[in-house]
Each structure stands twice: as C-alpha cells, then as structure tokens.
N, C-alpha and C positions, 0 to 999 in steps of 0.2 A: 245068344252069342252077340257079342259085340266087335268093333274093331276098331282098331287106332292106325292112323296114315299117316307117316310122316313124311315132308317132303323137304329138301335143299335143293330140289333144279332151279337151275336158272329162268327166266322167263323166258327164254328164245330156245326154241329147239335146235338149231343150228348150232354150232362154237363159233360162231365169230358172224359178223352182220354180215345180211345181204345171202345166207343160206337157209336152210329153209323156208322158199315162199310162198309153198302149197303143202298140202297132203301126203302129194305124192312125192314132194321132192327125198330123193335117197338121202341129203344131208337133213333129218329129222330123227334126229339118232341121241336127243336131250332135251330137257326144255319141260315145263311144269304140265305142258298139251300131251304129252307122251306119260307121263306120274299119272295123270288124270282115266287117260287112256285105260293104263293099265289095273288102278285102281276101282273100275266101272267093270271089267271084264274079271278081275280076280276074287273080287268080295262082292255077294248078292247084290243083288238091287236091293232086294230088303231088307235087307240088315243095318242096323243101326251102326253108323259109321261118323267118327270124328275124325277131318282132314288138321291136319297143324303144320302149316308150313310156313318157314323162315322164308326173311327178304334176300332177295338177288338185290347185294350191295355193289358188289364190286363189277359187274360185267360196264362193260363198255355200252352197252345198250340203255345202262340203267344211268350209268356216269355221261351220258349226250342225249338224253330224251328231258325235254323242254318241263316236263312234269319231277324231273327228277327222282327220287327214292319214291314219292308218291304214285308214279307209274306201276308199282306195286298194288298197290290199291288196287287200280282200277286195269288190274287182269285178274288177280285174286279174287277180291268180292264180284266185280260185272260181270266177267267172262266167264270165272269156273267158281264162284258162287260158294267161295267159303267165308266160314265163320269168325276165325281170328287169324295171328300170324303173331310171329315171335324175330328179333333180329338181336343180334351183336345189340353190348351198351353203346359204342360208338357212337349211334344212329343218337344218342339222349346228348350227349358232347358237344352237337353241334349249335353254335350261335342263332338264336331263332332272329337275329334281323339278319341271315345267310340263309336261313333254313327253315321253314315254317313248318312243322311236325302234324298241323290241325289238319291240314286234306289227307294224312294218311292212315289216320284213324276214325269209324264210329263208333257208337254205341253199337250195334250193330258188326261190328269190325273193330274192335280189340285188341291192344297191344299186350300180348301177354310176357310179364316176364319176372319172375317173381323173387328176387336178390338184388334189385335193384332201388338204393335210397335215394329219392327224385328229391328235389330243391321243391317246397310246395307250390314254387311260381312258375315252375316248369309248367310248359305247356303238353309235355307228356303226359301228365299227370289226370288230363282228361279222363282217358277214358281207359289207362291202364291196368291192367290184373294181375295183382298174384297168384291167383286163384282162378282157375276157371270151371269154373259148373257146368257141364254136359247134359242137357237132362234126357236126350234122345239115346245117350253111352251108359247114362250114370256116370261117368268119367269126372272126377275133381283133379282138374293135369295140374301138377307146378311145375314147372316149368326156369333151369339156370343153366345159364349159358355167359360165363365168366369169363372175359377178358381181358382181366388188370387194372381195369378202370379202377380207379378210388370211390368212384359211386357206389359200388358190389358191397353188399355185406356178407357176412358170411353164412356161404350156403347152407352148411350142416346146423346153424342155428336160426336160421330163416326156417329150411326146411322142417325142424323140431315144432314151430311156432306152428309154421302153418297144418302140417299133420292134426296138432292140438284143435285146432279151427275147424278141420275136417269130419274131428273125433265128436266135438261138440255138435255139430250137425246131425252127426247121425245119432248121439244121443237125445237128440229133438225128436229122431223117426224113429228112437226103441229100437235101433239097431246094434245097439252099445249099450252096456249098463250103468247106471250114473258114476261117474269117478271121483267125484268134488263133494266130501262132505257135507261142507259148506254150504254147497249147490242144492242139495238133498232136504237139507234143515229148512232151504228157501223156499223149497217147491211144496212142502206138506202145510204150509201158509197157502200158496196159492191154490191149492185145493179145497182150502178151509174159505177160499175168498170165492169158487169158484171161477178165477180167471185161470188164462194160458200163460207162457213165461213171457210174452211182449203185452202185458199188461191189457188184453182186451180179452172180452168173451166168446165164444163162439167162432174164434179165428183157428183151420185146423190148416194152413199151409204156410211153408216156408217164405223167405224175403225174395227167392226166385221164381217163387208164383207154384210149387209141384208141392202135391202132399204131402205131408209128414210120413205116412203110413203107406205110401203108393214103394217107394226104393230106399236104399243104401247107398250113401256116394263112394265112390270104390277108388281109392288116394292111388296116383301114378305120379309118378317121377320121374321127367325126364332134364339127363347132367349131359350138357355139353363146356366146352370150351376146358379153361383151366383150373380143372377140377381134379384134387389128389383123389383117383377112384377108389383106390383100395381103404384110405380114412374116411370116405366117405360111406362105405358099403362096411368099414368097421363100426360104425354108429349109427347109422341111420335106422339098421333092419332092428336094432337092439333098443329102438323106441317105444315105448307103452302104446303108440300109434302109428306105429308100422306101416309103411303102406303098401299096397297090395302085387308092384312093381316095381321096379326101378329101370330106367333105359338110359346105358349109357350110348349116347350119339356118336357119327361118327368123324365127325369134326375137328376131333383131337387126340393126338398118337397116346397123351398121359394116359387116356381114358377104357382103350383100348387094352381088353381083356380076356387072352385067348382062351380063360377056363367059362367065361360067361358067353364065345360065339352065338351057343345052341344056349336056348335058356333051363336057366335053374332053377327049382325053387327051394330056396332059405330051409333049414331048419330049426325055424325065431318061431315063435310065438302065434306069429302071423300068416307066416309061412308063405314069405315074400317072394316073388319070381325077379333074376338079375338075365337081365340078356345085355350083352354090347354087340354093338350090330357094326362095325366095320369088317367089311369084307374081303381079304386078300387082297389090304392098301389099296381097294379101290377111291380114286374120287369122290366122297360122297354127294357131289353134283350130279354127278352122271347114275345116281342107283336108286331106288324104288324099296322103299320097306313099308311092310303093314305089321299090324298085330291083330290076333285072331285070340280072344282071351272069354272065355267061358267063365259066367258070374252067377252066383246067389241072390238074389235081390235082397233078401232077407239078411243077409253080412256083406260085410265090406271086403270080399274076399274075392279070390280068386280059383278058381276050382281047376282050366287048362288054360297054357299059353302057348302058343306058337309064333313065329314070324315068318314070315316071306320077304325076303330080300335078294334083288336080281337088280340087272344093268337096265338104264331105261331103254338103250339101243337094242335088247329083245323082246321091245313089243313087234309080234306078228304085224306082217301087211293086214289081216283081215280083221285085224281088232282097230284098224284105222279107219273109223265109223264116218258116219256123215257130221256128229256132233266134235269127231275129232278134227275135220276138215274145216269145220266152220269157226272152230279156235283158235287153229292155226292162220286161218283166213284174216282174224281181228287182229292177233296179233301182228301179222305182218302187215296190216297197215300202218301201226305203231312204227315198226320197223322200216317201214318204208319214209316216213316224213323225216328220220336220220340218213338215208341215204342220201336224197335226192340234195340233202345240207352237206354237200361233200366236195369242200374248195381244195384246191392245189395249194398247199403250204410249203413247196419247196422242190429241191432239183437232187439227187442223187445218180450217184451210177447204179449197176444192177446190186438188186438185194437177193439174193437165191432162198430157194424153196425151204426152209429151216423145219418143216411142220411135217411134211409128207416124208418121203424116202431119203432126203438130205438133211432130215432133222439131226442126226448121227453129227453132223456136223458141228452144233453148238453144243452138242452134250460132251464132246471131248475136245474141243480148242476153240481156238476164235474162229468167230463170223461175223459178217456183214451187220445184223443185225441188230446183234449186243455190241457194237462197235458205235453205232448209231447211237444209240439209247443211253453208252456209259458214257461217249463224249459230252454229246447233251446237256448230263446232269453236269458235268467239271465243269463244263461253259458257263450253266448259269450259277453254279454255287461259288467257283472259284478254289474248289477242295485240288489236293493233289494226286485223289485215288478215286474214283470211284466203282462201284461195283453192281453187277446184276445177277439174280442166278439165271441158268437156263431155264426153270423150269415154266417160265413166264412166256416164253415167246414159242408164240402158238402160229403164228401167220405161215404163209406160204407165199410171200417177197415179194415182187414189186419190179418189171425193169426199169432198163437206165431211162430217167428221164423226169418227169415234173410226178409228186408223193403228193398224194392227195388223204386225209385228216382220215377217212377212215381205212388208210392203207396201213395207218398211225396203230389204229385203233384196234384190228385185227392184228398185228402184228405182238400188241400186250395185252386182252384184252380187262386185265384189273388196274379199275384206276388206284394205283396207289400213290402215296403223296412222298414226297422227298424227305431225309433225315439227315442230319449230318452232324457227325464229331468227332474229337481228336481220339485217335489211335497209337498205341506203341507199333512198335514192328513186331512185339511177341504177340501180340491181341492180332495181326495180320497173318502172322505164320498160325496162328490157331484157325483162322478162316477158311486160309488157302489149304492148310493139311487135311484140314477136314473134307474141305470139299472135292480132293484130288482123293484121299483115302477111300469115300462112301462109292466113288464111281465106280461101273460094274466095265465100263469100258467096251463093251460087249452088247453089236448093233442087233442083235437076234435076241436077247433078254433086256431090254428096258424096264427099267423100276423106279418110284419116285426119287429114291436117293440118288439118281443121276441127275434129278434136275436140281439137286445141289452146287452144281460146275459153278463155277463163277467166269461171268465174263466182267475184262477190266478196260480201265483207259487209267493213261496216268501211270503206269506202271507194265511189268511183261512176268510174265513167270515162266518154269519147264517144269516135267511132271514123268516120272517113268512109269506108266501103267505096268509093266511087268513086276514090281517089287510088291511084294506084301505090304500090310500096312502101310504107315508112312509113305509117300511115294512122291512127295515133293523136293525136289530138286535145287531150286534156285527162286529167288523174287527179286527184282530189282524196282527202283522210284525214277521216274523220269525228275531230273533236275535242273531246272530253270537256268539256271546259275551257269552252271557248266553245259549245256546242252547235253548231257548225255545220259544213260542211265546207271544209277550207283545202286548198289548192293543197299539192301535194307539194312536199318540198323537194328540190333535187336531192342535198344531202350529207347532209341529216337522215336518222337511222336509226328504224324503224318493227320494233315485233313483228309477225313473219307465220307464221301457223301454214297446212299443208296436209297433205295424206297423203303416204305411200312414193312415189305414183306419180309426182308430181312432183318429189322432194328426191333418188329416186335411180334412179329407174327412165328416167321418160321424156323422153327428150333433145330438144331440149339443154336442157330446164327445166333437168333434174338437173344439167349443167355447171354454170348460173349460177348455181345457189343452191351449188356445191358450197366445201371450204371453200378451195380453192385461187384460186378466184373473189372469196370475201368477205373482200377484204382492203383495203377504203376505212376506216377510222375509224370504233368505235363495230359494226360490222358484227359479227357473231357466227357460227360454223357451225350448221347445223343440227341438233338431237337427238330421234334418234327414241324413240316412247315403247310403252307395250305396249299403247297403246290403241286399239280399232278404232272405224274411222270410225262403224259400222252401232250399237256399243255408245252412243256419244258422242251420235247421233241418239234416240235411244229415252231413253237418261238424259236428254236435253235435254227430250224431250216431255212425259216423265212427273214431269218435275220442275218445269215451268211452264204444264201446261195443265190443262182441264177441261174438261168435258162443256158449263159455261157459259160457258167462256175458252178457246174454241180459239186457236190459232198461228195469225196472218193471215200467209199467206203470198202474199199479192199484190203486184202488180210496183207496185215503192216511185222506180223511175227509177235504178235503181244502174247501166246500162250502157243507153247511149243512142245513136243515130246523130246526125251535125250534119254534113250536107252544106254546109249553108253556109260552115265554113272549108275554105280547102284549104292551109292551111300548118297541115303536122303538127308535131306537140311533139317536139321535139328535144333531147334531156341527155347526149349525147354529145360530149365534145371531144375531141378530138383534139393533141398537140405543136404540129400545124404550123399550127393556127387559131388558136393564141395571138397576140391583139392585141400591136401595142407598148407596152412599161409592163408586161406582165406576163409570166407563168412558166408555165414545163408542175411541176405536180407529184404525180409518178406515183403516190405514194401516196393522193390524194385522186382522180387520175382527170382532174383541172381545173387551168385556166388561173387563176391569183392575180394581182392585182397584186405587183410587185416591190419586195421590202422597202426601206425609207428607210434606204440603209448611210452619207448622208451625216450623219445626224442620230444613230449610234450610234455612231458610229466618228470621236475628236477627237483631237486635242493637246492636249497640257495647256497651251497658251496660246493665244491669239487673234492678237498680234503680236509681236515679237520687236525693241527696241532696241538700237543697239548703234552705239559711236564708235571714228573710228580717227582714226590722222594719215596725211593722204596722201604717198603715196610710201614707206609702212612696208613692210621688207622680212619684218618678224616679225609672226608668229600673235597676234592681241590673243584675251585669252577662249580660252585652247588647251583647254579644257573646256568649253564652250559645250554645253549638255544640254537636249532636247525629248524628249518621248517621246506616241506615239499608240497609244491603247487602242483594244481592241476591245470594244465594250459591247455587239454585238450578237449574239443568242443562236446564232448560227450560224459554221462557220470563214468564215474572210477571205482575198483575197489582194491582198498592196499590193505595188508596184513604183513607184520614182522617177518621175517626171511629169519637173518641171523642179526646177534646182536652179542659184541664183545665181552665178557662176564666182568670185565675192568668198568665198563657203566654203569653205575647204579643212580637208584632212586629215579626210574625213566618214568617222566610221566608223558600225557599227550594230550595234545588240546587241537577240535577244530574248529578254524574260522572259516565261517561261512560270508559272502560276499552274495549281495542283494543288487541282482543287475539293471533294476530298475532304482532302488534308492540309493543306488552305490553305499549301504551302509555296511558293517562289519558286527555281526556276532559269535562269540565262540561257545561253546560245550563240549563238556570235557569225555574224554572214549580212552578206558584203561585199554594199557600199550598192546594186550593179549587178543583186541577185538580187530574182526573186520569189520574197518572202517570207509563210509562211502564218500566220497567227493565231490558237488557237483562242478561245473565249471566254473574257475575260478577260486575255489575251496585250495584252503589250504591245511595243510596237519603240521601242527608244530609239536618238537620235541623238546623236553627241558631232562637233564640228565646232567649226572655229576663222577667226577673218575674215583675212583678207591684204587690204590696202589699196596697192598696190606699183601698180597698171594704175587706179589712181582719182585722180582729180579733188576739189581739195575743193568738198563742198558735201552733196545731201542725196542716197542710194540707196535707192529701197524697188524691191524684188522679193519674191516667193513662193516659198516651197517648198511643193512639190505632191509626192503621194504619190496615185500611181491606186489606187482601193481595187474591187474586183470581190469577192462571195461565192465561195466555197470551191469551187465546182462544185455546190452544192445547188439555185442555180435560175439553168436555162440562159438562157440570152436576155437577160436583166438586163442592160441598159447600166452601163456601169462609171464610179463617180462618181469626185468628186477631195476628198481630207482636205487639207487646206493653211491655211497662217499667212502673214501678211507679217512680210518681216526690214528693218527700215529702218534704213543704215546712214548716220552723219553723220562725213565725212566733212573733217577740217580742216587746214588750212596747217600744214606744219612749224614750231615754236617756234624764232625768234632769239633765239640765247643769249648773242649778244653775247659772245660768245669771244675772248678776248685776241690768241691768233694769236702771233704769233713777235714782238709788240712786248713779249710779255713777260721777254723775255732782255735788253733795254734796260734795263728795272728793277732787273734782278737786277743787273746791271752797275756803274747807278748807284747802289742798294744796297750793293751793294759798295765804292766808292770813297768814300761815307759812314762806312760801316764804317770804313776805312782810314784815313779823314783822321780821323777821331771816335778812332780808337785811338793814328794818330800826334799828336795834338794832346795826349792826356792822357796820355802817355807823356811828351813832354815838361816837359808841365807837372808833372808828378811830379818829373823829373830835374833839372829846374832848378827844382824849390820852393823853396830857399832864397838864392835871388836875391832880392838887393831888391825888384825891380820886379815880380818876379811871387808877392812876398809880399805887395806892395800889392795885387794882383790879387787874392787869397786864392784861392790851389789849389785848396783845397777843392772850393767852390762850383766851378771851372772843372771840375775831372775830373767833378761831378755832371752839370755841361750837357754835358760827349762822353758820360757814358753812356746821358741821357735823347736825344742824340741819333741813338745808337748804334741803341737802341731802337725809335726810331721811325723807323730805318730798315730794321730786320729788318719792320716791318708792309709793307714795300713787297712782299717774297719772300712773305710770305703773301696777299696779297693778288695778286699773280699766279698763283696757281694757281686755275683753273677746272674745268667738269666735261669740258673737251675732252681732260686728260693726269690726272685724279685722279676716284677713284671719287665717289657722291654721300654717302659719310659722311665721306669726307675733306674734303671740302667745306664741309662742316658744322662740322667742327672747324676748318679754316681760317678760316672766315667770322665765328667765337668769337672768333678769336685776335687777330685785324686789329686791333679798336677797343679790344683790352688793352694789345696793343703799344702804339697810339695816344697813347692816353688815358696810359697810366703813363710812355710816354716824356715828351710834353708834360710831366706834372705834375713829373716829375724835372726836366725843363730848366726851365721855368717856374718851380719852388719856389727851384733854383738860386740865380735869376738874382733869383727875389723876395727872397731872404736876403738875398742879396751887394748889392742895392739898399738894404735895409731895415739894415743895420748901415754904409755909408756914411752912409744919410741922421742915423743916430744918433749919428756921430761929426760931424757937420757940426752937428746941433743942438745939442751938447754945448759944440761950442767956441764957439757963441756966450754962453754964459754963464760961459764963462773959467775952465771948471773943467774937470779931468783926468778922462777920463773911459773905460773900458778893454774894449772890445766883442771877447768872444770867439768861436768858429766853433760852441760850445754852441749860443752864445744866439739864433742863426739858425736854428737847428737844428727850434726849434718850429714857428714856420713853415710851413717844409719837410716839418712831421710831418704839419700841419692838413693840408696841400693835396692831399699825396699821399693822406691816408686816406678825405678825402672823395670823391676820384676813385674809389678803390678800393668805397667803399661803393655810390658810383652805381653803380658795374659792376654787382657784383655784384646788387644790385636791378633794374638793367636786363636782365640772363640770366636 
C-alpha cells in the first residue's frame, strides 16, 4: 500500500496573524501543523507516504516575513521535512533582481511543476521537475497547475510526452514491452556487443540510483488551475501510456467534477482511476486529502484507490502530539518577529467586527471596511470606480483610534496587487448583476458565492434581494464635475481600478474584465501593477490622517436595498430585441437607429427633361448621363427599382474613388446587377429615350435604384435613390413633301428648256430676215435665256428633304430665288430695252428728224436692272 498527501494549507494555523501561538490555542483550526497532524495519525507510520504540498503565496504571513515566499522553505523541508513542493507559475514571473528564487529551492527540495517553459537563464531552472520519481511510493507525480501565464504549454501534450518518458522507464525495468521497433532492432546489437542501453557493462540500475528489476513507476496526474477537465480526461486516459491516476485538485471550480467526487476507475486500457476531490465548495486551504492506492510492483497499475478528504479544523485535541506542539512552537516564532514589526500607519474611526457575527454585514451592503480599502485604491490610482468583493475581508475591526499594519493585514489577509482599466457601463452592469444575483442574502446559509458582493467607492448602487434573478436596481458614478452622482451610462467608459483577485483570478469577474471581453468602444484591458492592496492602504492612512483627523469610515449609503422597485435595471440587448428603425451593432453591444442612407446617397439631379417626336424609331440623347454618389460613410448596395420602358440601351458604370490617391477608376456592372459602393463610389448611368410605343403628349416616370447598406447594419429597411424623367412627347413634323408631283416639274421644266432653246436658235438663224430684225434678235435670244433660267428654278426647287440630304437642301433653297430673280431680270431688262428703243424711234419721228437707235444703247438699261437684282440678292443671303 502506498499513499499520496496532498496539501494547500497555509503555513499558519490560525487565519490571520497573532492566533494560533501554542498548541493549545482553540484558534488552530488550519495551517500545514494541523495537515501534518492529521496525516501521521490517519496513514501508518509505515507506509510508504509521498507529501506534495503547494506554496502559501498569498497569506499575509508569507507577503511580511523578511524571507519572503522562501519562508516556504524553511517550514516545509526544516520543520515537517518534506521532499518537494509545487506553486502557481506566477512564483517564475517574478524579476530575479526583486526576487531571488535560489533559497527556495534544493536538490534536495524541488520545484516541481511540469507545463511550465522556463527561459534557460531562469534561475528556476535549477533544480525544477517535471517529473518526479518517488522511489519510497513508486510514484512518477506530473504535476499542472495552469494559470494563464504564457509560459504554460500545453498540458494534454506535455502530459502525452511526459507519460511516453515514464513508459520508457519502465520498459528499462520489463515492466512494459518494447514499443519502438526501431528501439528493438537497437537492442539485439547491444546484446550482440554485450553492453546495457547507456552504453556500459555490467550497469543494472537506473539514473535515479533503484533497480531496473526491484519496481514499476506507477504515472499520477495531478490537474489543477485552468484546466478544461473533461478535454483533458477525453484524451489523456486514451493514451498508449495511460497513467495509472488522474487528481483533479481543488483549486478550481472548471475542474470540479461531481461524477469523479468518489473515485472511478476508467474503462481504457489502463484502467485509469479519476477522482476530483473538492468538497462541498469547501476552501481547499482549510481540508486535508490523502490517497490510499494499492499497486503491483510488477505493472504500472493500480489495483484499489481510495481518498480521505476532511476539514483540517477536525483534527482531535488528542491527536495534538508533542511533535504537533513543537511545530507549532517554531512556527510561531516565525510569526512572532512580524508581530512585534507592527507600526501605527494611520487614525480611523471604529471598523466593526466584519468576520464573526456581523460579517452578514459586508456580504449584503456596505461597510467600514470595504470602504477603507475601495477608497484607498481610487486615492492612489486616480480611477473613478473602484471595487472589492467581500469575500476577502476576513478581520474582525479595529476601534476608533490610531490602525496599526497588521490590523491592515488581518483585515485582507491576500496580498493581492492592484489592476486597472477602462470599462463601459455594460461591462459594470455585468459585474454588479452578477454579483447582487449569486447572493443568497441569507445570514443562516453562507456560501462562497456571497463573497462575490462587491464593495465600492466612486460610485453607489441599490439592489432588491427579494427579486429573482436579476435583482439590481440602480448604479450611479460620482462625478467630479457636477459634484453629484449620475446615472451610469450604458456605453460610456469609466476608470476602475481592483486587485488580481478579480481581474484574474476569480471568475467569472476575471472573464468580464478579461481583454477578450473589453471590446465595446473607448474600453481598455486591464494592467496589473506591483502594488499591493495592504501597502496602498497604510500609504493612504498615513498620508491623510491624524491623531486629530481620523478616516471617517462610516456607512455614507454607497449600496443600499429598495424593495420598493421590482423592475430591475437591464443594459443588456440583445439582436433579436432590436426595435424596427434600428440596428444590432455588435461592436457596441446595442441596438442604433438606422442610418438616413436616403439623405446620403443622391443623383446628381432632381429631375430629368427630355423631348421626342412620336413614333421615333431612333435613340434621342444616345448619351443621356446620371450618375448617384455614395456620401455615406459606410459601403452600399443599390439594385434597379423600376426603370421607364421609354429608356433604352441603359448601361452602368462604377467609379471607384481612391481615398488615399484621390484617383478615379471605373468598371463596368450590367444595369440587372447588385452593385456595391464604397464611400465616395459613384454609379453612373448612360441611357438613351425611344419614343416608337408613345403617344404625343407629356410622360413623367421615375427611376428608382433600391439603395440597402453594405451588410454593416442588418435589419435596416432598404430606401429608394430616384429622379423623375418627364418625357414631352410630339406629333411628327409635315414637311410638306412634294411627292412624285415633282417629276411634272421637271417635265415642264424641261419643255421650257426646249422651246426657250428652240425659239433662240431660230431667232439666231433667221437674224437677218427682215422682220425679225425689226424684232431685234438681240433682245429676243435675252428673253429665251432669262426664260431658260427661270426655268432651271423650277428643278431646284423640287428637290426636298424627302430624296436630298439637309445641306443639299440648303444649297438648293439659295439657288431657287437666284435663278428667279436673274432670269426675271434678264427677260424683263429684255423686253424693257427692246420697249425703251421703239418708244425712242417713235418719239424721234415725230419731230421729222433721222434718228439711229443701236442695241448698245439699250444695253444700259439692261445693265441697271440686272445689277440691282444682283445687288439685292446678294444683300438678301
């Protein structure tokens, strides 16, 4: 039979300094002298027994004794004479020119801790273990106890590695049968060489000095801290190296597994035993566990497990030996050379008894004491809020009058160190509900989760114990500005300063403040500092009080009951409580109204005119250009609404705008597509009217474009960007087209021509005939050619825009009234000559004189008439 002893007491039997200072004292009711006690009386003397007990980090004993964390040491190994010890990574964390780690370890005294990746310049590195070899237990413990640190690697593949380690050992003792081919092929060489596998002859013991063939090392596992137990206990037991245990500690609520209280053993291969030993939320400072585990020497197994786990406050008076007296004896010397270092740091009024019978007091409102302590921290950090829970203040007060360091010290007695960062008001209503919710309210059932209350400074809250769940009421900020105090805001952010134990220790505080939590706006992680709470208290006192200006620390109303509401305060929403009109958005945590996309997002015009002729089979405006911006700070998406069947040929093009090079490129998105925008995008339309299916008269329609945001806020009804296009619509133009009566023209044009040419042909050919020299030729051939003339205007003047282009047109329509005009005045001048030299021979012969009119002398005439014709034209063009 062998046994395993675990212990987490603290090294003071008392709870708080200055009790326990004898044997007999009644306040010996904790403390490693009492684990020990019990340990000596419950498991034989002879039995083969491994003690493993973790450091007393936090006690106020350990945080004011001159040796610091090393005062560990030297009550462990000197006083009660064990073997190793295991603590939190933290302890590795710390600055070795703050902290020198070498007194608190030997060879001999061992820091075991086996998940932990040391820097190789660490001075931990000494004499630490992953492993540790038992050879009085057979025991191989590994040993994890995970606490966030970034140093930890991961247990379930440390653990894997190190089993492997264990496996191979005991395949050195023919405990196990070889696993490693490889290994196998090596070994039939060293047989052949006659050596052992560390290359000497005649060597038949291990590197820790025990036979090969004497035991089995028998693999334990013991998981504290933040360790997922159930992934861990899904893989571990299903190892090819199994180990022969698993202990989950009870240190931590994850780990805590009401099917493993009583232990089990596995149905794996191995046939692993699970026990988790936290006991009805007890403290496991204050309790006492062994293991009682029956072995094979010959396997690595386990054959019976049991535990024993009890409060150390039931050890018997009679198990309080002489060797128990003489422990307690040392230690309280220890404990005494911090007493007697016990200066007055400061003046208060009375602190009342918070610990004994009026501890009820801080567990459901304020007190004196947490009033102390949350001022304190706002003093030195300058936060707006800060917080403590109850569950820390352990003392029993102090009266009015000068506070002496270890009234300090008893009143918290974990040194924890200060944190602080920025908060919303929803990350405070998660604090505060929580901590009013878990409370039992009820001074007859006390349970951990009361010492979740929070005491505050910097702030007041009310709270109705009578409500179910939920049961906070109200929180207000004390504010500077206005002296008085204002309602929290649910998105506003607040400085809040508290200690380790809530920023990373005690959950789920530590989730919600953690920084994967504080991610609303303005919100900040938290940073821890090197300062302890106990120091920040005594600096506070002795730096604002007096003998004649005590600290009034009396109840100011900062956490009050109000049964009169019972609708509690609520800053939690939710997606699916988003009203209509607004938005879930997940970075603030809240419902918004939904942005105005119809008032950021335009056309660059209002309405759009435009004329056709009805029944047009062609595009008027084959370029026709709108284009709609996105002016709103977020992407867009627009998609066609409605669009007039009178638009055709719509194409789309978007230009994108480069907020850094201010440059412009487009790419083109048929008009059918949703299209996205980012800010500053623009979508242009190019479109052209067809008037062919219209009516004249007047068309107004809309183009609409549905515009919706990007995907950035869901639920947003989707508005409409749109213009009116009003199209005026008119009767084809009569152009009065000639039509095929123009070929009649040409015709009789022609036969003007004809007889205009045959008349002055004759008249040429027979010029010298009498009678048609009385005619004068001349003047005759003038009137066919001006008639000539003014019948080519006929062939001009039938050509319209129905068989000639409209510049031919133009030039014909020139030509008409030249032809006209200069034919007339050619016949006309004619015919005025050939009139104007008769009438001159007729006047001549009435005064009976000879008188001799030539075709010159008509000639002027002829010249006026024509030139002035010609002049008007040209004036007239």
């Amino acid at each position: 039979d062998i046994f395993l002893a675990i212990s987490f007491a603290t090294l003071l039997s008392g709870n708080h300094l200055g009790q326990c200072v004898n044997g007999s004292d009644p306040s010996c009711v904790t403390g490693v002298a009492n684990f020990d006690a019990l340990r000596r009386h419950l498991i034989p003397e002879d039995a083969a027994t491994l003690v493993f007990p973790f450091l007393d980090q936090k006690s106020s004993f350990v945080a004011r004794h001159p040796l610091s964390y090393s005062v560990n040491r030297l009550v462990l190994q000197e006083i009660f004479h064990y073997e190793l010890y295991s603590g939190f990574v933290s302890l590795t964390l710390h600055d070795p020119e703050l902290f020198d780690p070498r007194p608190m370890q030997t060879k001999a005294f061992p820091f075991l801790h086996s998940d932990v990746g040391l820097p190789a310049t660490s001075l931990w590195n000494l004499y630490q273990e992953q492993i540790h070899y038992d050879a009085k237990t057979h025991i191989a413990l590994i040993s994890h106890l995970q606490s966030g640190s970034h140093l930890h690697l991961d247990p379930i593949q440390v653990t894997n590695m190190l089993l492997d380690e264990i496996a191979i050992q005991n395949v050195e003792r023919g405990c196990l049968p070889e696993q490693n081919t490889a290994e196998l092929k090596f070994d039939t060489y060293l047989d052949v060489l006659a050596v052992d596998s560390n290359g000497t002859s005649g060597n038949n013991n291990t590197a820790d000095g025990s036979s090969l063939a004497s035991f089995c090392w028998i693999p334990v596992v013991v998981v504290a801290g933040f360790v997922n137990g159930p992934e861990f206990l899904d893989q571990i037991p299903n190892h090819p190296n199994a180990p022969a245990a698993i202990i989950l500690s009870p240190n931590s609520k994850a780990l805590f597994l009401p099917q493993y209280v009583s232990p089990v053993q596995l149905d794996n291969h191995q046939k692993t035993w699970v026990c988790s030993i936290v006991s009805n939320g007890s403290n496991e400072l204050n309790r006492y566990t062994h293991f009682h585990m029956e072995i094979d020497d010959s396997a690595p197994t386990i054959r019976n497990f049991q535990v024993d786990d009890r409060s150390l406050s039931s050890l018997p008076q009679e198990w309080k030996d002489g060797l128990y007296h003489e422990q307690i004896s040392k230690i309280n010397q220890l404990q005494q050379e911090i007493i007697q270092d016990n200066p007055v740091v400061g003046y208060t009024t009375q602190v009342e008894d918070y610990f004994g019978n009026n501890r009820f007091l801080c567990l459901t409102g304020e007190c004196s004491v947490g009033n102390l302590f949350t001022d304190a921290l706002r003093w030195k950090t300058g936060a707006q809020i800060s917080i403590l829970a109850t569950l820390l203040f352990q003392g029993s007060g102090w009266p009015a009058g000068p506070v002496r360091e270890n009234e300090i010290w008893n009143a918290v007695d974990m040194p924890h160190t200060l944190c602080s960062g920025k908060v919303s008001g929803l990350t405070l209503f998660r604090l505060f509900n929580y901590s009013t919710s878990v409370n039992t309210f009820d001074e007859t059932a006390f349970s951990q989760e009361d010492g979740a209350f929070l005491q505050v400074s910097g702030m007041r809250y009310t709270y109705n114990s009578q409500l179910q769940g939920s049961r906070l009421i109200s929180m207000e900020v004390w504010d500077e500005e206005t002296q008085t105090f204002e309602p929290v805001e649910r998105l506003k952010t607040y400085t809040l300063t508290t200690t380790t134990w809530i920023c990373q220790q005690r959950q789920p505080f530590a989730s919600m403040v953690s920084a994967a939590s504080l991610t609303l706006p303005g919100e900040e992680p938290f940073r821890q500092s090197s300062m302890v709470q106990h120091s920040v208290v005594t600096e506070h006192l002795s730096a604002t009080t007096s003998p004649q200006t005590p600290l009034d620390l009396s109840l100011s109303g900062r956490i009050q009951e109000d049964i009169s509401t019972s609708i509690p305060l609520n800053f939690i929403q939710e997606p699916d409580s988003c009203e209509p009109g607004t938005t879930w958005i997940e970075l603030k945590q809240s419902c918004q109204q939904c942005p105005d996309i119809a008032s950021q997002v335009q056309w660059n015009r209002e309405i759009l005119e435009l004329e056709a002729i009805s029944g047009s089979t062609s595009g008027i405006g084959d370029n026709l250009t709108v284009s709609l911006l996105n002016g709103a700070p977020f992407s867009i998406a627009v998609s066609p609404r409605s669009i007039p069947p009178w638009l055709v040929n719509l194409t789309s093009l978007v230009e994108h705008v480069d907020l850094e090079s201010m440059e412009n490129s487009q790419t083109g998105a048929t008009s059918q597509d949703l299209v996205f925008l980012s800010t500053g995008d623009r979508l242009i339309l190019r479109f052209a009217v067809s008037a062919v299916d219209l009516e004249p008269g007047t068309a107004v329609s809309s183009l609409s474009y549905g515009v919706a945001d990007g995907g950035d806020y869901p639920g947003c009804d989707q508005s409409d960007a749109s213009f009116e296009v009003t199209l005026s619509v008119v009767p084809e133009d009569d152009l009065n087209q000639l039509g095929s009566i123009r070929y009649a023209g040409w015709v009789l044009s022609f036969l003007v021509l004809v007889s205009a040419a045959f008349c002055g042909s004759t008249v040429v050919w027979r010029r010298k005939h009498k009678l048609v020299r009385f005619m004068q030729p001349t003047f005759l051939v003038l009137i066919c050619i001006g008639v000539a003339i003014m019948a080519i205007s006929m062939v001009t003047l039938s050509f319209d825009d129905e068989i000639v282009s409209t510049d031919a047109m133009n030039g014909f329509c020139m030509t008409t009234p030249w032809l006209l005009s200069i034919g007339f005045s050619v016949t006309f001048s004619a015919l005025f000559s050939k009139l104007w030299r008769v009438n001159h021979l007729f006047n001549s012969g009435s005064s009976l004189r000879r008188t001799k009119v030539e075709a010159k002398d008509a000639a002027l005439p002829f010249a006026v008439i024509c030139f002035t014709n010609i002049i008007i034209l040209l004036l007239w063009r």
